[in-house]
mmCIF file of the N, C-alpha and C atoms, coordinates in Angstrom:
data_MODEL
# 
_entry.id   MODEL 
# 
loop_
_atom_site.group_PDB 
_atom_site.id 
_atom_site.type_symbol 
_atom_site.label_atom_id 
_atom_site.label_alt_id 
_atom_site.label_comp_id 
_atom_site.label_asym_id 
_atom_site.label_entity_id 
_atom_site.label_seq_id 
_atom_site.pdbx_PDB_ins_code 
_atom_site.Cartn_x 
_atom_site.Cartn_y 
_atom_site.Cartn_z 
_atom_site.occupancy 
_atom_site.B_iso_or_equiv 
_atom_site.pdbx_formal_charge 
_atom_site.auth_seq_id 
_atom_site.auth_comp_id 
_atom_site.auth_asym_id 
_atom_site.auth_atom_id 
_atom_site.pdbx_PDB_model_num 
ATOM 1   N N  . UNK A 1 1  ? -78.606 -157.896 184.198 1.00 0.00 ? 1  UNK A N  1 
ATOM 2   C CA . UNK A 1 1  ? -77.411 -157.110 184.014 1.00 0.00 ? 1  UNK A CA 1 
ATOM 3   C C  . UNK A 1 1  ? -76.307 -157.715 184.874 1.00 0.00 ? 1  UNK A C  1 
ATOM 4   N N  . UNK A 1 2  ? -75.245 -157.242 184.487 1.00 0.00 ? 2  UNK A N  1 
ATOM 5   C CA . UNK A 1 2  ? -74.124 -158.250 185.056 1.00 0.00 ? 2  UNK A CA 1 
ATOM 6   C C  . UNK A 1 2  ? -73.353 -157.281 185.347 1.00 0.00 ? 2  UNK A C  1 
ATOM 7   N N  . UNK A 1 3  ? -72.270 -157.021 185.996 1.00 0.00 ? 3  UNK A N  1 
ATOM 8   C CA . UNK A 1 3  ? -71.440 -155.714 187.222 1.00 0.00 ? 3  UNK A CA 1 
ATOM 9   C C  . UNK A 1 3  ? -69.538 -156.627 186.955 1.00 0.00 ? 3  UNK A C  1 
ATOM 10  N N  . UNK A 1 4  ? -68.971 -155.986 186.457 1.00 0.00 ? 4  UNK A N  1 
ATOM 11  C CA . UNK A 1 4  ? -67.578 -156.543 186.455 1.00 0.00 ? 4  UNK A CA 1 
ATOM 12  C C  . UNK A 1 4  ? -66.664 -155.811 187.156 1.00 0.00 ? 4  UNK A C  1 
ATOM 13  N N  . UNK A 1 5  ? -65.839 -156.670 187.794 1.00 0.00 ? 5  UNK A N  1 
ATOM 14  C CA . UNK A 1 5  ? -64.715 -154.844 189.076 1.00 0.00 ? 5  UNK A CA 1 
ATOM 15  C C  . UNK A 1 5  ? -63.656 -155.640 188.608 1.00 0.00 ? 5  UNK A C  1 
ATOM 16  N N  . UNK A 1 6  ? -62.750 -154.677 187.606 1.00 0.00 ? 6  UNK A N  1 
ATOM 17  C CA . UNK A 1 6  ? -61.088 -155.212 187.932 1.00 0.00 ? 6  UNK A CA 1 
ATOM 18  C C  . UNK A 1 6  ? -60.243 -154.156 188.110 1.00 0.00 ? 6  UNK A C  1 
ATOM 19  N N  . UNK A 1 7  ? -58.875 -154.544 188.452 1.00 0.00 ? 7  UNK A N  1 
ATOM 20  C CA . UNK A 1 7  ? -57.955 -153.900 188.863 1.00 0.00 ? 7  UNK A CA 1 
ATOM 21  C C  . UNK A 1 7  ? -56.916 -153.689 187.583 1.00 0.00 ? 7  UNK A C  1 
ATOM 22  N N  . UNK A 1 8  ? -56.332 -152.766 187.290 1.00 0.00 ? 8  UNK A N  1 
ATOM 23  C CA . UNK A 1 8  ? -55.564 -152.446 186.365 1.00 0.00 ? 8  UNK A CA 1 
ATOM 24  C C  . UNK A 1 8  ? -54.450 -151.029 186.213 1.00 0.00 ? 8  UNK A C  1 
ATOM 25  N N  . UNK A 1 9  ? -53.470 -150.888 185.950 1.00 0.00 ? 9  UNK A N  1 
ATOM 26  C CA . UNK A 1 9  ? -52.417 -149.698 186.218 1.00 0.00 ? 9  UNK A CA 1 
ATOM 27  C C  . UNK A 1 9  ? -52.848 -149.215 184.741 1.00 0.00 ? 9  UNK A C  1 
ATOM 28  N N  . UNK A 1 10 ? -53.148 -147.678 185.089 1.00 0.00 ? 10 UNK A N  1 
ATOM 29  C CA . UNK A 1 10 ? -53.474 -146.777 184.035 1.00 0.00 ? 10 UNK A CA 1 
ATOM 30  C C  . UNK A 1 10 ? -52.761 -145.139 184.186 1.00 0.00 ? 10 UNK A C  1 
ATOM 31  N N  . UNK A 1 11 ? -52.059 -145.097 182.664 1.00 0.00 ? 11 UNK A N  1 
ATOM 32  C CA . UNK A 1 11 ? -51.337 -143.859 182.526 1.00 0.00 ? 11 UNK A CA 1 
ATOM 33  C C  . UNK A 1 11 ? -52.149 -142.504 182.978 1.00 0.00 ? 11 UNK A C  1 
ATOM 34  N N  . UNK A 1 12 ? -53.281 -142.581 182.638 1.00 0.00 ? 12 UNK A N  1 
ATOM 35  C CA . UNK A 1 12 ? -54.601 -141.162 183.087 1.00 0.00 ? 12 UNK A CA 1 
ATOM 36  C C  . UNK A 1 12 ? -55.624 -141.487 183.231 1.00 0.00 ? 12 UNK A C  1 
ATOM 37  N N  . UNK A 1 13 ? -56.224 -141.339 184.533 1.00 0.00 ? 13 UNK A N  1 
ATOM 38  C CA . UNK A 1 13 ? -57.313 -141.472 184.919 1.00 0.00 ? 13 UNK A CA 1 
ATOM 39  C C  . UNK A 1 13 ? -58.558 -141.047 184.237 1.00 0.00 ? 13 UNK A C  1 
ATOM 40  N N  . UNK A 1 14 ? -58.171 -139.576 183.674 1.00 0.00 ? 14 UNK A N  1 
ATOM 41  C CA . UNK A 1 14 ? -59.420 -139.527 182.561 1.00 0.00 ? 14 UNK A CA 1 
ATOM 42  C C  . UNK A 1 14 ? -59.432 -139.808 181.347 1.00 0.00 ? 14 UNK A C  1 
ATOM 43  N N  . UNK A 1 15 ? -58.393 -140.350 181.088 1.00 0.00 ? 15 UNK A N  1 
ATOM 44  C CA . UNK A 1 15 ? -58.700 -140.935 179.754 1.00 0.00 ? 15 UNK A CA 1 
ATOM 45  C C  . UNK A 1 15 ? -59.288 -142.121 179.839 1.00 0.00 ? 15 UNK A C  1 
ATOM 46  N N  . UNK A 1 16 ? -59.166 -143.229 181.028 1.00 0.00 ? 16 UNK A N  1 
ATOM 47  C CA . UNK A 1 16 ? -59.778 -144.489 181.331 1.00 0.00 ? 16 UNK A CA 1 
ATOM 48  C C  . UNK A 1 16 ? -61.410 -144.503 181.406 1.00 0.00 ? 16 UNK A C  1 
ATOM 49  N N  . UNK A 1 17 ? -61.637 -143.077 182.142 1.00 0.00 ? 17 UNK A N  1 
ATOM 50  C CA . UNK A 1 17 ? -62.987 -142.516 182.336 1.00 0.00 ? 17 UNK A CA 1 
ATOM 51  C C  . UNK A 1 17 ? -63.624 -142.321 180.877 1.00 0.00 ? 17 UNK A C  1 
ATOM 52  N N  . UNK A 1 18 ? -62.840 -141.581 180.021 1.00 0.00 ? 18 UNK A N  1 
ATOM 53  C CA . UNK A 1 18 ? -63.348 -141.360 179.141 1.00 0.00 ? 18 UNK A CA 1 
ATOM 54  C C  . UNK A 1 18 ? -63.682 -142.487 177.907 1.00 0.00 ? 18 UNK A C  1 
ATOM 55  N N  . UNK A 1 19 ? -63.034 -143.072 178.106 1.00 0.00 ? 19 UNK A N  1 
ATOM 56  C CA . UNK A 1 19 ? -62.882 -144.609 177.164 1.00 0.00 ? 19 UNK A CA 1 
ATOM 57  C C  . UNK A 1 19 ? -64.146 -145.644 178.222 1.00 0.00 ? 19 UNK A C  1 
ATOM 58  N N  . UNK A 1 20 ? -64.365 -145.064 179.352 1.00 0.00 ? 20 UNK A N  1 
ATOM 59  C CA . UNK A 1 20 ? -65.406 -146.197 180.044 1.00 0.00 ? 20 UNK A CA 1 
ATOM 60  C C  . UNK A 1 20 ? -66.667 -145.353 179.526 1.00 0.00 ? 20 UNK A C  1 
ATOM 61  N N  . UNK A 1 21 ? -66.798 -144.528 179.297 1.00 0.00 ? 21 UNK A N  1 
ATOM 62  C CA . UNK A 1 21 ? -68.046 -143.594 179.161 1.00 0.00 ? 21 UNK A CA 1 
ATOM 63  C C  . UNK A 1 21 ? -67.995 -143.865 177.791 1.00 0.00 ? 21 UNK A C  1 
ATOM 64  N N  . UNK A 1 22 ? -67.710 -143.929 176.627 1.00 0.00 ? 22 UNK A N  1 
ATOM 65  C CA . UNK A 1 22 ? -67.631 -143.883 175.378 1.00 0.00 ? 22 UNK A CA 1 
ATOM 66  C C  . UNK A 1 22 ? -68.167 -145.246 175.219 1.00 0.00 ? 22 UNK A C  1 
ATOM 67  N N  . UNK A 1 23 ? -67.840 -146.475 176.259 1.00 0.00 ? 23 UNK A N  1 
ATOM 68  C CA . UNK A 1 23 ? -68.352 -147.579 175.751 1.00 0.00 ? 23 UNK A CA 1 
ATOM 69  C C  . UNK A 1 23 ? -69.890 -148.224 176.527 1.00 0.00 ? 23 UNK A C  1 
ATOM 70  N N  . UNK A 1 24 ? -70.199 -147.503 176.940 1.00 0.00 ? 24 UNK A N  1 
ATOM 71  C CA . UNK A 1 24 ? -71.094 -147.534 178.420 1.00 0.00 ? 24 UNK A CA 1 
ATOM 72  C C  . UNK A 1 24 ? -72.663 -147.528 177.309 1.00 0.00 ? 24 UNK A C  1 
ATOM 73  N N  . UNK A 1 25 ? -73.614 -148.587 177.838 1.00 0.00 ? 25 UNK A N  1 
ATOM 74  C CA . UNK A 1 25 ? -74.524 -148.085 177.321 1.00 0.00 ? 25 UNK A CA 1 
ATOM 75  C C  . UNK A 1 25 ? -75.682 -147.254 177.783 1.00 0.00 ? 25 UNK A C  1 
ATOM 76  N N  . UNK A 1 26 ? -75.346 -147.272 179.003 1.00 0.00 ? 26 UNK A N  1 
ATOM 77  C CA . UNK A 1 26 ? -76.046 -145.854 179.970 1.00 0.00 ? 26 UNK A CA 1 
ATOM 78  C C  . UNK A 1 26 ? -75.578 -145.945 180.795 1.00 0.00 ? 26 UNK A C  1 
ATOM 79  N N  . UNK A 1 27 ? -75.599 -144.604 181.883 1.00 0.00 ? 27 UNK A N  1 
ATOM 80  C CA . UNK A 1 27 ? -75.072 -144.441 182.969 1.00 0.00 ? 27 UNK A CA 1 
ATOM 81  C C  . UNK A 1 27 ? -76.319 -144.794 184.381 1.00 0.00 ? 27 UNK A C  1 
ATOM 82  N N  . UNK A 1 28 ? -74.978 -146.048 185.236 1.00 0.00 ? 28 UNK A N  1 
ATOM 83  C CA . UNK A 1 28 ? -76.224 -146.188 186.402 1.00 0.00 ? 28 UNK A CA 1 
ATOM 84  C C  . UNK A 1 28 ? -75.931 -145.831 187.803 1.00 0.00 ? 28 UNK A C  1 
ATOM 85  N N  . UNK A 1 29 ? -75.248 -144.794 187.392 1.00 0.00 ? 29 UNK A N  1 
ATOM 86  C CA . UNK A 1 29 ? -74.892 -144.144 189.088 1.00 0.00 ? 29 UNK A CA 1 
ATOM 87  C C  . UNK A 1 29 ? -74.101 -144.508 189.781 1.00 0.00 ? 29 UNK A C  1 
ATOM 88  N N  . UNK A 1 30 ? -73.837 -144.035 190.773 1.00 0.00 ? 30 UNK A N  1 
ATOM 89  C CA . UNK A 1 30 ? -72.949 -144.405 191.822 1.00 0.00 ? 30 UNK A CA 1 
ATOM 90  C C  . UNK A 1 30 ? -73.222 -146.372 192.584 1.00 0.00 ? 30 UNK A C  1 
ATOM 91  N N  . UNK A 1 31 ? -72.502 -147.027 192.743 1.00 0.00 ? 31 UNK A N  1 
ATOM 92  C CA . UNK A 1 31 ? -72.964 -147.990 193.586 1.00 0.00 ? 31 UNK A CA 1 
ATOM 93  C C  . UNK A 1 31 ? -72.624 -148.167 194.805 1.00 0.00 ? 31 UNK A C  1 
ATOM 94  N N  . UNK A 1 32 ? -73.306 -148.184 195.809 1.00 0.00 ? 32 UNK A N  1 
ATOM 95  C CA . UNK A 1 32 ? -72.417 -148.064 197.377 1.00 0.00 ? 32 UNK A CA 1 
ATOM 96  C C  . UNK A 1 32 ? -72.689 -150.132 197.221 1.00 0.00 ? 32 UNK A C  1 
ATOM 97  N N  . UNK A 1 33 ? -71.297 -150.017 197.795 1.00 0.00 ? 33 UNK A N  1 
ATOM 98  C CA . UNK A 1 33 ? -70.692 -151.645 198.357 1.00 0.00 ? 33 UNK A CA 1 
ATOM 99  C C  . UNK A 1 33 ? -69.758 -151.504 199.857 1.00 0.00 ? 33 UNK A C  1 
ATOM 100 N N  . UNK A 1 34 ? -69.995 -152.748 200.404 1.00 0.00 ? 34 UNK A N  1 
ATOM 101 C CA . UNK A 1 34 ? -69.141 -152.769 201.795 1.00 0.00 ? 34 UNK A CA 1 
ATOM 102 C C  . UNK A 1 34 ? -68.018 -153.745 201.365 1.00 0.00 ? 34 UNK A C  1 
ATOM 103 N N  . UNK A 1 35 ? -66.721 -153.866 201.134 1.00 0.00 ? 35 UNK A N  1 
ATOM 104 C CA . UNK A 1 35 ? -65.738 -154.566 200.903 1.00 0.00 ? 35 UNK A CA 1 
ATOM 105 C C  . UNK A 1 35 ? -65.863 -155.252 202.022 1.00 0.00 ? 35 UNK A C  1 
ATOM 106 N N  . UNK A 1 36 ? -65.321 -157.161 201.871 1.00 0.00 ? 36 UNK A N  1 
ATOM 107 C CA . UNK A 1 36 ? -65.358 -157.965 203.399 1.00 0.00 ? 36 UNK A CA 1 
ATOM 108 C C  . UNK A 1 36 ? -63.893 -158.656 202.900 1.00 0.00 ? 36 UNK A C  1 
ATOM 109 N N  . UNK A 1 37 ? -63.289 -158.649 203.662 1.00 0.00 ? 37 UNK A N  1 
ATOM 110 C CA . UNK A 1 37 ? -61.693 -159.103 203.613 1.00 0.00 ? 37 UNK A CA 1 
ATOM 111 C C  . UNK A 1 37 ? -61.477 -160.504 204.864 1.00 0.00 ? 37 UNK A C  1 
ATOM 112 N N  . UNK A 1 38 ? -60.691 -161.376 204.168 1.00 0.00 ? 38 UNK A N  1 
ATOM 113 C CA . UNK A 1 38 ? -60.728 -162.719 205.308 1.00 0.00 ? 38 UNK A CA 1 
ATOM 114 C C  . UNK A 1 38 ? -59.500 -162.987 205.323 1.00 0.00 ? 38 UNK A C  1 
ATOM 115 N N  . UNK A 1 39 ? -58.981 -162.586 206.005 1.00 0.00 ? 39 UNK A N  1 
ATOM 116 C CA . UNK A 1 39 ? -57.504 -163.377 206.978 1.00 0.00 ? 39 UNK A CA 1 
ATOM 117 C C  . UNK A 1 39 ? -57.309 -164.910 205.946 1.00 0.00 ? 39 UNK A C  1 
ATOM 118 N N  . UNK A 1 40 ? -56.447 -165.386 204.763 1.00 0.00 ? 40 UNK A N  1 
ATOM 119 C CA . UNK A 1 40 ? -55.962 -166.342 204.605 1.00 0.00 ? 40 UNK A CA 1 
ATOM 120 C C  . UNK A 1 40 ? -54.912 -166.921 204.707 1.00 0.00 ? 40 UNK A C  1 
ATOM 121 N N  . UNK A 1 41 ? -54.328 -167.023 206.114 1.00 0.00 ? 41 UNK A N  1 
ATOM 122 C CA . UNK A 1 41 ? -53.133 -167.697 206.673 1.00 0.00 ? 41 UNK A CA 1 
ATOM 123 C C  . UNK A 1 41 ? -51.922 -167.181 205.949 1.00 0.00 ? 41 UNK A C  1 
ATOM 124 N N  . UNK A 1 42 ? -52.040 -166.037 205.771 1.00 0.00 ? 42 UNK A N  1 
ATOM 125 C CA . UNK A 1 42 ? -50.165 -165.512 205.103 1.00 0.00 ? 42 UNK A CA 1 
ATOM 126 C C  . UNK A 1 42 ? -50.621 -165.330 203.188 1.00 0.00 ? 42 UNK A C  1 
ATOM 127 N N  . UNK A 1 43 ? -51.234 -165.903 202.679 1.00 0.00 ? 43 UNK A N  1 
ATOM 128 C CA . UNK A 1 43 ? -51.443 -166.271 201.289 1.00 0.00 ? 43 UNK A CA 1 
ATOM 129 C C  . UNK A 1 43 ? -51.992 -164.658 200.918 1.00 0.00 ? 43 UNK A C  1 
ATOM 130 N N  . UNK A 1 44 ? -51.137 -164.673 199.562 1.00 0.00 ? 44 UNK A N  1 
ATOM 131 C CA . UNK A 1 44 ? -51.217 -163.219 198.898 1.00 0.00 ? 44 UNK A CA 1 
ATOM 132 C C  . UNK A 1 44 ? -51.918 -163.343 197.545 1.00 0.00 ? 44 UNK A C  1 
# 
């Protein structure tokens, strides 16, 4: 199985929910992750 994270500006939150659930082929819970962030010299 493969895990995709993107970022995107959305008019309603539950409608995004609802359109992710509609295409989902099962639900696998919550996932706990630790975000790690690295200082790249000014670069955005």
């Amino acid at each position: 199985m493969r895990n995709i994270e993107l970022r995107a500006k959305i008019g309603s939150l539950d409608q995004a929910r609802q359109t992710a659930e509609s295409i989902a082929t099962k639900r696998l819970g919550a996932e706990h992750q630790i975000d790690t962030y690295f200082n790249c010299g000014g670069s955005e």
